[in-house]
N, C-alpha and C positions, 0 to 999 in steps of 0.2 A: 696692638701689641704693646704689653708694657715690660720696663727693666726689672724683676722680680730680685730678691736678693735672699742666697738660698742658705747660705751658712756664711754667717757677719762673726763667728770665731776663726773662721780658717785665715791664714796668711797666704796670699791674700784673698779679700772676702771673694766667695762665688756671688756671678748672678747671674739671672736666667732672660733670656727674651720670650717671655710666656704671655697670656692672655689674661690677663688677672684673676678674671671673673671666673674662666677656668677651673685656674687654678685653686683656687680659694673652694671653688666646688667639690674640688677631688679632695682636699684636706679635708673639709668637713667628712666626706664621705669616708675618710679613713678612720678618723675621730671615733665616726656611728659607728663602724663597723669594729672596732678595738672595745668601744662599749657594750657592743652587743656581748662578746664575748665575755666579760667578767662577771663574776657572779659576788652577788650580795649572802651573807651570810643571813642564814635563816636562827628563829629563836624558837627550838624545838623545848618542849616540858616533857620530864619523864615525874612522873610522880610514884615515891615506895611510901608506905605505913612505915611508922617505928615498929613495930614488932613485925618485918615482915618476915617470909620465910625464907631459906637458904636458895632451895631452887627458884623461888621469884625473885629473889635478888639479883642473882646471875642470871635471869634472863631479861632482866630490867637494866642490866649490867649490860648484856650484849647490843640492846638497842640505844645505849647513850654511844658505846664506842664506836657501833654504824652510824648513828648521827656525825659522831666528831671524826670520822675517816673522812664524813663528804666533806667538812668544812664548818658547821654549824655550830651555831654557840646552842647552849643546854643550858635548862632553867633546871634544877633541883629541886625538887618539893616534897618536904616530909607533912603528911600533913596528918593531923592528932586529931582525931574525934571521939568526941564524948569525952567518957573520963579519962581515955588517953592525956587527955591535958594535964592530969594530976602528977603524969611522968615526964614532962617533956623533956628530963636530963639523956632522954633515950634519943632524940634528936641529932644531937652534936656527936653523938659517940658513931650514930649509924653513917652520917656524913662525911666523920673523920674516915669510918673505916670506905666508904664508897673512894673517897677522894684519894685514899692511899690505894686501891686498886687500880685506880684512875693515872696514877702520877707519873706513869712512860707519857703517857700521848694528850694528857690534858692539865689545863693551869688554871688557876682560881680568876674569873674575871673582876666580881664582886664577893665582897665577903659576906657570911652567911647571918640571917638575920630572923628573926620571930616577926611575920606579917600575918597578924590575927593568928588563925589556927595550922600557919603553914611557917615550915622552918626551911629557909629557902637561900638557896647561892646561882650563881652563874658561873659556867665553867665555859673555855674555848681550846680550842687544839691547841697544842704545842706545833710550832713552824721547828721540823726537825732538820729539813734541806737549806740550805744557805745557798745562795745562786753565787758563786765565784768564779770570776772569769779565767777563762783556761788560757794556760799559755801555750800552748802547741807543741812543748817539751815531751813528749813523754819517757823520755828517756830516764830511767831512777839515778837518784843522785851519788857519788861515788867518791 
């Protein structure tokens, strides 16, 4: 049995007469177990044409805002071929408008750039919940 010391902030400190090896086994286990449950964001691509059309837009539309409900960052890919390249001013104008559809529930991660024949940004949710600790008041103020 050893003196374990459980919270070295409190006045005065706690300590424990635990087993070490135990102990130390049960934290890690708690560790794993706290990691098991987080999740890593994933890097989904939606890719539109410049010239695409209204209904594929919105529905190219509805699969970025399912992506970025679960959590996901989104790559945006406009991508121009053949002589589409001789337009590519049609790029930035389709993005500006995507990303102004976008602007409740998503934010620019990187900004948008020409990679070869793809005109491309990252966007990620907006965090709209703030976790604030509650005081147990609920009584409104008067």
């Amino acid at each position: 049995m050893d003196l374990v010391e459980i919270a070295s902030n409190a006045k005065p400190p706690v300590v424990k007469i635990v087993d070490f090896k135990k102990f130390r086994y049960l934290e890690e286990k708690k560790e794993k177990e706290a990691r098991k449950h987080t999740k890593q964001a994933e890097l989904k691509e939606v890719r539109f044409s410049p010239f695409i059309g209204e209904h594929d837009l919105q529905t190219a539309l509805e699969r970025v805002k399912k992506f970025l409900s679960v959590g996901d960052l989104v790559k945006i890919s406009i991508v121009f071929m053949g002589r589409q390249m001789a337009h590519t001013e049609f790029g930035p104008k389709l993005l500006e408008r995507i990303l102004r559809e976008l602007s409740d529930i998503a934010v620019t991660e990187r900004e948008a750039k020409f990679e070869g024949r793809r005109f491309v940004t990252i966007i990620k949710p907006v965090r709209t919940h703030s976790k604030q600790p509650e005081t147990g008041n609920n009584k409104p103020a008067t």
